[in-house]
C-alpha positions in Angstrom: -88.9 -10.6 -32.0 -87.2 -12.8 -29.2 -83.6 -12.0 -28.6 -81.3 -14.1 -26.9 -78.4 -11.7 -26.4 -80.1 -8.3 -26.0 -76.6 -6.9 -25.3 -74.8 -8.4 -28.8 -77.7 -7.1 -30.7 -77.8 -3.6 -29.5 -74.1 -3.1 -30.7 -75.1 -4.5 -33.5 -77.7 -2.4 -34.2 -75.7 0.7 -33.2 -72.6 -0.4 -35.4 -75.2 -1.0 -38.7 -77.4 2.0 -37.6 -80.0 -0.3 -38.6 -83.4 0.6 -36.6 -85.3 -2.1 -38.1 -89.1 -2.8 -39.2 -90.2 -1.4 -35.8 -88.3 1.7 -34.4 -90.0 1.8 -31.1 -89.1 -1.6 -30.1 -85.3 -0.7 -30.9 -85.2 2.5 -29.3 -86.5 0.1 -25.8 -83.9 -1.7 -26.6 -81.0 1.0 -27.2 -82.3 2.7 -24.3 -81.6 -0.3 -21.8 -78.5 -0.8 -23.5 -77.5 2.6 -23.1 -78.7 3.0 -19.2 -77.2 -0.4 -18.1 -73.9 -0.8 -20.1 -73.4 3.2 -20.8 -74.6 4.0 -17.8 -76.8 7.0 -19.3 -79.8 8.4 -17.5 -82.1 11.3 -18.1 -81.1 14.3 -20.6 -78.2 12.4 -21.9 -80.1 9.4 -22.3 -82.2 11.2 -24.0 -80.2 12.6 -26.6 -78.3 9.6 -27.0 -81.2 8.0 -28.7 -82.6 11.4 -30.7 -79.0 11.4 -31.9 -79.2 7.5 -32.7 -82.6 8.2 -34.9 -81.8 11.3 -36.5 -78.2 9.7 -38.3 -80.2 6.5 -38.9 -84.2 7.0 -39.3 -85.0 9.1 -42.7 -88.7 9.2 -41.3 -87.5 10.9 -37.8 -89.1 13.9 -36.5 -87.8 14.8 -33.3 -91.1 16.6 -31.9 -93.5 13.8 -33.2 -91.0 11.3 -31.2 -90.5 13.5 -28.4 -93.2 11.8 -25.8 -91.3 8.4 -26.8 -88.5 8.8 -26.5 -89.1 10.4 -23.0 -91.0 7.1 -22.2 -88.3 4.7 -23.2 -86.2 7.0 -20.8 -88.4 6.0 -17.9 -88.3 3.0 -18.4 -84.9 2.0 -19.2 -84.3 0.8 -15.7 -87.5 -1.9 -15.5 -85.5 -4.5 -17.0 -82.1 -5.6 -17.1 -80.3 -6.9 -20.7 -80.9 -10.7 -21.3 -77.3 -11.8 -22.1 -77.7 -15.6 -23.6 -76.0 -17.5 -26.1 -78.2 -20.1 -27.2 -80.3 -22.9 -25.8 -78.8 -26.6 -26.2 -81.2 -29.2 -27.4 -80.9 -32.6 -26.3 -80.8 -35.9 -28.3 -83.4 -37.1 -26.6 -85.8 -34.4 -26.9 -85.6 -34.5 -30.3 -86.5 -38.2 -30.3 -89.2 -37.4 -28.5 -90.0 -34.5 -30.9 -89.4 -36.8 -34.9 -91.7 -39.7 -32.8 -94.5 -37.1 -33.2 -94.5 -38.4 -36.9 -96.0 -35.0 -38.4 -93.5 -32.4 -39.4 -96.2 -29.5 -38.6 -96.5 -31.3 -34.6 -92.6 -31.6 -34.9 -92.1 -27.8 -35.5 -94.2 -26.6 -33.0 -93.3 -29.0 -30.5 -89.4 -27.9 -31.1 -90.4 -24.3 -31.1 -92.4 -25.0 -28.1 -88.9 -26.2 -26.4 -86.9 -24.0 -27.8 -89.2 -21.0 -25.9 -89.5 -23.0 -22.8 -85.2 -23.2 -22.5 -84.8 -19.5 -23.2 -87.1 -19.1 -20.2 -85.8 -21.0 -17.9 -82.3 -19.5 -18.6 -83.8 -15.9 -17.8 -85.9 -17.5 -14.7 -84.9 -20.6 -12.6 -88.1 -20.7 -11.5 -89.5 -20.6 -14.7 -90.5 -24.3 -14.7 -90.9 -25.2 -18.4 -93.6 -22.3 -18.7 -94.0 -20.8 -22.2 -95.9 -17.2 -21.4 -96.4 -16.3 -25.5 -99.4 -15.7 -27.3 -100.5 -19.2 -29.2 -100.1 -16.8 -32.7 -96.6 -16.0 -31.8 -96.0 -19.4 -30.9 -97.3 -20.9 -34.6 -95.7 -18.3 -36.6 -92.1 -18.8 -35.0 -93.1 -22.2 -35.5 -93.7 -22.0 -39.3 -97.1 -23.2 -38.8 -100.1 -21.7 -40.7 -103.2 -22.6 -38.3 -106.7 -21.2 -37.9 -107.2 -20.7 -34.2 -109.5 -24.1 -34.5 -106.2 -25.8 -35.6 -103.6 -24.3 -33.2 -106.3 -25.7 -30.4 -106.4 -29.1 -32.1 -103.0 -29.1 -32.4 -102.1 -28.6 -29.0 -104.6 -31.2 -27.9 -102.2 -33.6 -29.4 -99.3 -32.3 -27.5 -101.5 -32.6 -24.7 -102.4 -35.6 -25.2 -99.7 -37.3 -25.6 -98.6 -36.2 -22.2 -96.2 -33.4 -24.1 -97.2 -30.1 -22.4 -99.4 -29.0 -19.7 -101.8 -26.1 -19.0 -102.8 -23.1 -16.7 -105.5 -24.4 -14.1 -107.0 -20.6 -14.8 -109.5 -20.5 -18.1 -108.4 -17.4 -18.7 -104.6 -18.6 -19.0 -102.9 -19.4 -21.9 -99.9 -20.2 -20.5 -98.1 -23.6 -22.1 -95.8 -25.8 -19.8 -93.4 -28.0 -21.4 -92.5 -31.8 -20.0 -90.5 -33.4 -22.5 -87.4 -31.5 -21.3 -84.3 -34.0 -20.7 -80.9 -32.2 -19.9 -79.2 -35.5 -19.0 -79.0 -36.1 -22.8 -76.4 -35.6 -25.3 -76.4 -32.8 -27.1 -77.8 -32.2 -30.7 -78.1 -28.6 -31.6 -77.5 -25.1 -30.3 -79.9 -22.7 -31.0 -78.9 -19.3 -31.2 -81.4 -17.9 -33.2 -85.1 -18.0 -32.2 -86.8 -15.6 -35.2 -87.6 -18.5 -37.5 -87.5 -21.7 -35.1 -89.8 -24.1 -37.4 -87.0 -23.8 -40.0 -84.2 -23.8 -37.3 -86.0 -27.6 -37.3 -86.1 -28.3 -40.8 -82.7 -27.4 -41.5 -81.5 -29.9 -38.4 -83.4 -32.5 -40.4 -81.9 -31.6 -43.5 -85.7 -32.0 -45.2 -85.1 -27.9 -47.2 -82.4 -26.5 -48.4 -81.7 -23.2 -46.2 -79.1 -20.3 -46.0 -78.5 -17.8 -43.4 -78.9 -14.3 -44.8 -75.2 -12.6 -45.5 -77.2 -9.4 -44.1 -79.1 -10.0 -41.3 -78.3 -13.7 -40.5 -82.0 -15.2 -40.6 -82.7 -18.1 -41.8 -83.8 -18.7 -45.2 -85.3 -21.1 -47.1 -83.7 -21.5 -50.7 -86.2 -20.9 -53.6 -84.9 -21.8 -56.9 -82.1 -20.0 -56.7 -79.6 -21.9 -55.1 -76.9 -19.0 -55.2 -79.0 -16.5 -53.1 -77.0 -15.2 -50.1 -80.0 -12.8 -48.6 -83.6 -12.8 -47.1 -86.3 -11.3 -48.8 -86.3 -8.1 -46.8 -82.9 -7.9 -46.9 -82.4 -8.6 -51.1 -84.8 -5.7 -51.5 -82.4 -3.2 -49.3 -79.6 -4.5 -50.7 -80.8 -4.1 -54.4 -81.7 -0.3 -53.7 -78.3 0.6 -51.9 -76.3 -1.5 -54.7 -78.5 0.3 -57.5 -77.8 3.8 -55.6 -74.2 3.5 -55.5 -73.9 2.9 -59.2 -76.0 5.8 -60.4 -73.3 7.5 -58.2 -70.2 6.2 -59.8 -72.2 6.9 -63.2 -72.4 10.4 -62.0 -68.5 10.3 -61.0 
């Protein structure tokens, strides 16, 4: 998952307790928080996040994590927090995005962008480059595609004189050209986990919410009084449905 504002969302994560689908990648995040903010190293760095995962993570076992969590210690120094707000999107790039005239093109190309701003925040030198697996890239993007499609599909980027390539074969590397910053502004992007809808909803084409849990954005099915994600209904459902067998017991 790309996050803008590694800062925000580690005290956000440490305020919910919530260690997410994938514990290992939070605990590389807590423990960079935790060295660079707290200023924790070693032992109490350490503890800090067996303490973190034993209120929060059910599933914990402090000796099967113990080799992690001693590996997230070492390297809590390789990289510092990324601390960015959002990514502003231009009124021209976006007309140079709808002139594509096919919404799967238009999604990838904004996602494409979107990636492309958020690196040249982290890196002035960064040059447009998009350094993400093409899979990443198309499911960010909202784009089902064989890898016979993604290839066809960035042809026609290509050749439209949209994005550029590695010289190396062996790179996959995506450069991005259609960058104007002199341009008005037409949205902020904060939010980079579901960037093809991010689109859609600027277009107005769906009808989308922004999960009262988690914050992602959701695309409305049917039911348009839903305030959560899919994920986030189902833990929501089993907390709600706990806390009344508990009053029942009461």
């Amino acid at each position: 998952m790309i996050i803008l504002n590694e800062r925000t969302e580690a005290e956000r994560i440490i305020e919910t307790g919530n260690v997410g689908e994938k514990p290992s990648e939070t605990l590389s995040l807590l423990a960079r928080y935790y060295y660079n903010v707290e200023k924790l190293t070693g032992k109490k760095l350490y503890n800090k996040l067996n303490e973190f995962m034993q209120n929060n993570y059910p599933k914990y076992d402090s000796k099967l994590w113990e080799t992690a969590l001693q590996n997230k210690v070492k390297k809590a120094d390789k990289y510092p927090l990324t601390e960015i707000n959002d990514v502003v999107i231009t009124r021209a790039e976006m007309e140079t995005i709808k002139n594509l005239k096919s919404p799967p093109l238009e999604r990838l190309a904004f996602t494409l962008l979107c990636l492309a701003k958020f690196g040249d925040k982290r890196n002035m030198n960064n040059n447009g480059w998009v350094c993400r697996s093409h899979d990443e890239i198309f499911k960010i993007a909202a784009v089902p595609a064989t890898i016979k499609k993604q290839a066809a599909m960035l042809n026609s980027l290509y050749q439209a004189g949209l994005i550029g390539f590695s010289m190396k074969v062996t790179n996959t590397n995506i450069q991005v050209l259609y960058i104007q910053e002199e341009s008005y502004m037409a949205i902020r992007v904060s939010d980079f986990r579901e960037l093809g809808h991010e689109y859609m909803n600027y277009l107005g084409k769906h009808k989308y919410i922004r999960c009262a849990e988690c914050g992602r954005l959701t695309k409305c099915k049917g039911n348009a009084r839903t305030k959560y994600c899919k994920n986030c209904s189902v833990k929501v459902n089993i907390e709600q449905t706990r806390m009344r067998k508990l009053q029942d017991k009461a």
